[in-house]
C-alpha positions as CSV (number, residue, x, y, z in Angstrom):
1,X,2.2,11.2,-10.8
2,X,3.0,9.5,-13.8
3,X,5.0,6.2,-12.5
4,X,6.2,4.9,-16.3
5,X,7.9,8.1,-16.7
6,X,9.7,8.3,-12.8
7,X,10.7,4.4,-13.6
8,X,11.7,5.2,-17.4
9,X,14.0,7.9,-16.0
10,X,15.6,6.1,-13.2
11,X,13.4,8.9,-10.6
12,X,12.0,6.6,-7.6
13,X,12.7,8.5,-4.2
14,X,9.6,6.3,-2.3
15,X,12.6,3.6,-2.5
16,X,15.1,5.1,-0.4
17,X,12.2,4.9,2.4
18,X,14.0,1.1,2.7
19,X,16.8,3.1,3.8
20,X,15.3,5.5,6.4
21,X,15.3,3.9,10.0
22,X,12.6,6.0,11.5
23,X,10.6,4.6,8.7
24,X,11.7,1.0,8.6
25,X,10.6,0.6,12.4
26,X,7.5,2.5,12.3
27,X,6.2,-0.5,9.1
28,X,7.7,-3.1,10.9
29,X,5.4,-2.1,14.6
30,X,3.0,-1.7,12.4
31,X,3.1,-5.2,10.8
32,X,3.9,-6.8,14.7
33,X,0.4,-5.1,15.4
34,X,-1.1,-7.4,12.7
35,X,0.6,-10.6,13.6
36,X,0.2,-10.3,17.4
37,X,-0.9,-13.5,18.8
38,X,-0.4,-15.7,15.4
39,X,2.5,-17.9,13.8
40,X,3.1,-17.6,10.6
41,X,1.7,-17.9,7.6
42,X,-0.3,-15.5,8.2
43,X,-2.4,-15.8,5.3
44,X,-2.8,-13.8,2.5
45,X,-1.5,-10.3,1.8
46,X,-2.1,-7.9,-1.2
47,X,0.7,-5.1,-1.9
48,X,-0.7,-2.3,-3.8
49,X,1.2,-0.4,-6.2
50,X,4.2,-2.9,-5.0
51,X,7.0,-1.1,-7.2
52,X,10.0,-2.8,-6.9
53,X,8.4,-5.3,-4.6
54,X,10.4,-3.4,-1.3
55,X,7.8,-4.2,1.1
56,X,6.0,-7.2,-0.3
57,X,9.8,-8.7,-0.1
58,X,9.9,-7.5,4.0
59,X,5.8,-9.3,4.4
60,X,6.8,-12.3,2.6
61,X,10.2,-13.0,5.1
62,X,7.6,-12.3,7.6
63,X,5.8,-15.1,6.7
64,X,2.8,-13.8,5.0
65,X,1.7,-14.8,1.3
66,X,2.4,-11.6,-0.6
67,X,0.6,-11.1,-4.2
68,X,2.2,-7.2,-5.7
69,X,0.4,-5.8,-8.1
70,X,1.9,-2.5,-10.4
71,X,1.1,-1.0,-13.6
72,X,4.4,-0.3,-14.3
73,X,6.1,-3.0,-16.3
74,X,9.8,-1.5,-15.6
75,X,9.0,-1.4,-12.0
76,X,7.8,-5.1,-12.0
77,X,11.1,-5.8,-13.8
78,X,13.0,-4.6,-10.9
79,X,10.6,-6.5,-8.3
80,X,11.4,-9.6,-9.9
81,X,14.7,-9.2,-9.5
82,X,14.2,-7.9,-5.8
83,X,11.8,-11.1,-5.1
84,X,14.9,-13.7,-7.0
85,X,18.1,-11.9,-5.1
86,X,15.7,-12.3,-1.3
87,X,14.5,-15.8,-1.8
88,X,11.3,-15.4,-1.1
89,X,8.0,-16.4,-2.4
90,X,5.7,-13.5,-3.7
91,X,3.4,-13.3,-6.5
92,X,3.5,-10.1,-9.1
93,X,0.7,-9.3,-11.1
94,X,0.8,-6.4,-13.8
95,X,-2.5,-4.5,-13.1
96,X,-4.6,-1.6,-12.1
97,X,-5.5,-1.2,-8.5
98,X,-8.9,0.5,-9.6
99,X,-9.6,-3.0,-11.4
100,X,-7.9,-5.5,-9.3
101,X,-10.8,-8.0,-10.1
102,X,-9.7,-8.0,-14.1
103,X,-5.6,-8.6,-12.6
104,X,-7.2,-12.3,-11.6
105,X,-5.6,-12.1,-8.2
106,X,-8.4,-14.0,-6.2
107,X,-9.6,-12.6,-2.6
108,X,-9.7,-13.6,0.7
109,X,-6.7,-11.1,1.7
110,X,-6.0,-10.5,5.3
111,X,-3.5,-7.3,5.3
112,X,-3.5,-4.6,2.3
113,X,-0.7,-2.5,1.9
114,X,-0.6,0.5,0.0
115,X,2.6,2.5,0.7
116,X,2.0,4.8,-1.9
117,X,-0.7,4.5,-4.5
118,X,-3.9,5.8,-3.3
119,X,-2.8,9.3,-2.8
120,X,-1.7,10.0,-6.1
121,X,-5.4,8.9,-7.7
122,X,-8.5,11.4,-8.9
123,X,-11.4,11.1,-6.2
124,X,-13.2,8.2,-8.7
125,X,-9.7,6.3,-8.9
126,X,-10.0,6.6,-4.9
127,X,-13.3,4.9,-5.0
128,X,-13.1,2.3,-7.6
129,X,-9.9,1.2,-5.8
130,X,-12.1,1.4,-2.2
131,X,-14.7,-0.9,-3.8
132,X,-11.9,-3.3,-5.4
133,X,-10.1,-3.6,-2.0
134,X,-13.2,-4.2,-0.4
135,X,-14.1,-6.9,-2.7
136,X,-11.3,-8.7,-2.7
137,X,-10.6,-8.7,0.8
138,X,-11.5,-11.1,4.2
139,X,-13.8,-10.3,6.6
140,X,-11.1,-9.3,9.0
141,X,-9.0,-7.4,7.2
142,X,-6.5,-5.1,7.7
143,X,-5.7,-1.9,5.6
144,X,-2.5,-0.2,5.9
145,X,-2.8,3.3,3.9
146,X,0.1,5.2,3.8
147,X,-1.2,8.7,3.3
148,X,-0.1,12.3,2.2
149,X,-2.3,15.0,2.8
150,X,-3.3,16.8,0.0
151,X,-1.5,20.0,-0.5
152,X,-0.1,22.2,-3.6
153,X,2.9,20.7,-4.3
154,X,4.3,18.7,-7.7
155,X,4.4,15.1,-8.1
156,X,2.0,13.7,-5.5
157,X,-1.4,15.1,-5.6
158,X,-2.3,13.4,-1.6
159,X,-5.5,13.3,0.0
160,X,-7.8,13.9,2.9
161,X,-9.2,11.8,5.8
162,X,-12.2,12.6,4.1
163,X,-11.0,11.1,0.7
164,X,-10.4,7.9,3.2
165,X,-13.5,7.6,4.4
166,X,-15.3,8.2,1.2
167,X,-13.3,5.6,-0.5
168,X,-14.3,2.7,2.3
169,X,-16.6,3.5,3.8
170,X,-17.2,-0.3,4.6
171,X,-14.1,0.3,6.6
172,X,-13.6,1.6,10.1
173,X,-10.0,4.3,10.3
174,X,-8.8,2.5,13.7
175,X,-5.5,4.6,14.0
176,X,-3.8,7.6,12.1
177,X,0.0,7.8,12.9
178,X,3.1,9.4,11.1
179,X,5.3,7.5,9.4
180,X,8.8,8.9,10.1
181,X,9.5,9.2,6.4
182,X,12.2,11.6,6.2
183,X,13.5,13.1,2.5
184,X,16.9,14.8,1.7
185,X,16.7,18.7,2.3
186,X,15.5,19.7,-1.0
187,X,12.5,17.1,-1.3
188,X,11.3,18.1,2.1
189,X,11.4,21.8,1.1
190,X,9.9,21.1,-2.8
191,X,7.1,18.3,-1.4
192,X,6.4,19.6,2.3
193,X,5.5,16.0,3.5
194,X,3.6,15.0,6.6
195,X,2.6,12.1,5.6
196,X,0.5,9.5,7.9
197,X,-0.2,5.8,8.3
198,X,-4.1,4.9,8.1
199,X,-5.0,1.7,9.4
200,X,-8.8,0.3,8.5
201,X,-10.5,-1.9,9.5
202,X,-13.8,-4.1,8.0
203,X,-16.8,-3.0,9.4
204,X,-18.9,-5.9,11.1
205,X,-22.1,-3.8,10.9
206,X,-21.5,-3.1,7.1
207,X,-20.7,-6.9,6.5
208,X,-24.4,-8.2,8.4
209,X,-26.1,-5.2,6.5
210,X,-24.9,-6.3,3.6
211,X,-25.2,-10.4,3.4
């Protein structure tokens, strides 16, 4: 999908999922999963393909320490904004999420989130942006993939479990669970979604292997 043009022409339908109950609960369960047992800050946490900063925004009040990265200048514009009117602390970087070592965000991030980006690459964007997660990423990190399988249908091209696995595969799939995300009528007939939550986790095994 090409984001610069959906931005340019004021077309950017993921945002209303800010808006959609069923959805809203389902990320924030899935985010009480991660900080069960802690007190915030959390630590780190990297929001891929951020947007307009939407859920960075909700991590940061959370108390985690949100860097968003987007290639999209416009929607960066609008995540500034987003970030100013919340009064929250969150980083944004302009850069590729297949090359987030050249976006000079650092590592050592506990909780990815990618609510969008990694179903719309080509299978080599899939795993140059495995390898960059990987590498930027803490030991006992947490992936959070939101995930629409692949399919004939226009604007998002979506992807397998397979695509997953092949794109981390220093990475263990701990859970697959829908999202909730629900569309007005004529999306849901024109996309046909049924999309899915992938949660990953780092591989121990992978990590000793690989010292």
């Amino acid at each position: 999908m090409n984001y610069r043009l959906a931005y340019a022409i004021g077309f950017h339908p993921w945002e209303d999922a800010a808006a959609d109950p069923p959805f809203v609960a389902k990320a924030a369960q899935m985010f009480d999963r991660e900080e069960l047992g802690r007190q915030p800050p959390y630590g780190r946490a990297l929001d891929l393909g951020t947007g307009s900063g939407i859920w960075g925004i909700e991590l940061a009040k959370r108390g985690w320490q949100v860097t968003g990265v987007d290639l999209v200048e416009k929607a960066l514009r609008r995540a500034h904004d987003r970030v100013r009117s919340a009064s929250v602390e969150m980083k944004l970087v302009r850069g590729d999420v297949t090359a987030l070592g050249r976006a000079g965000i650092g590592d050592g991030f506990r909780l990815i989130l990618d609510t969008g980006a990694f179903h719309g690459l080509q299978p080599e964007e899939q795993i140059a942006m495995g390898q960059e997660v990987t590498a930027v990423s803490a030991p006992d990190a947490t992936v959070l993939l939101f995930v629409w399988p692949r399919r004939i249908r226009p604007l998002i091209r979506g992807a397998y479990r397979s695509d997953v696995e092949a794109a981390f595969p220093a990475w263990e799939i701990t859970d697959v669970e829908p999202s909730h995300f629900s569309l007005p009528i004529l999306l849901e007939v024109i996309l046909r979604p049924d999309e899915k939550w992938y949660r990953l986790r780092r591989k121990l095994s992978f990590e000793l292997i690989n010292r």
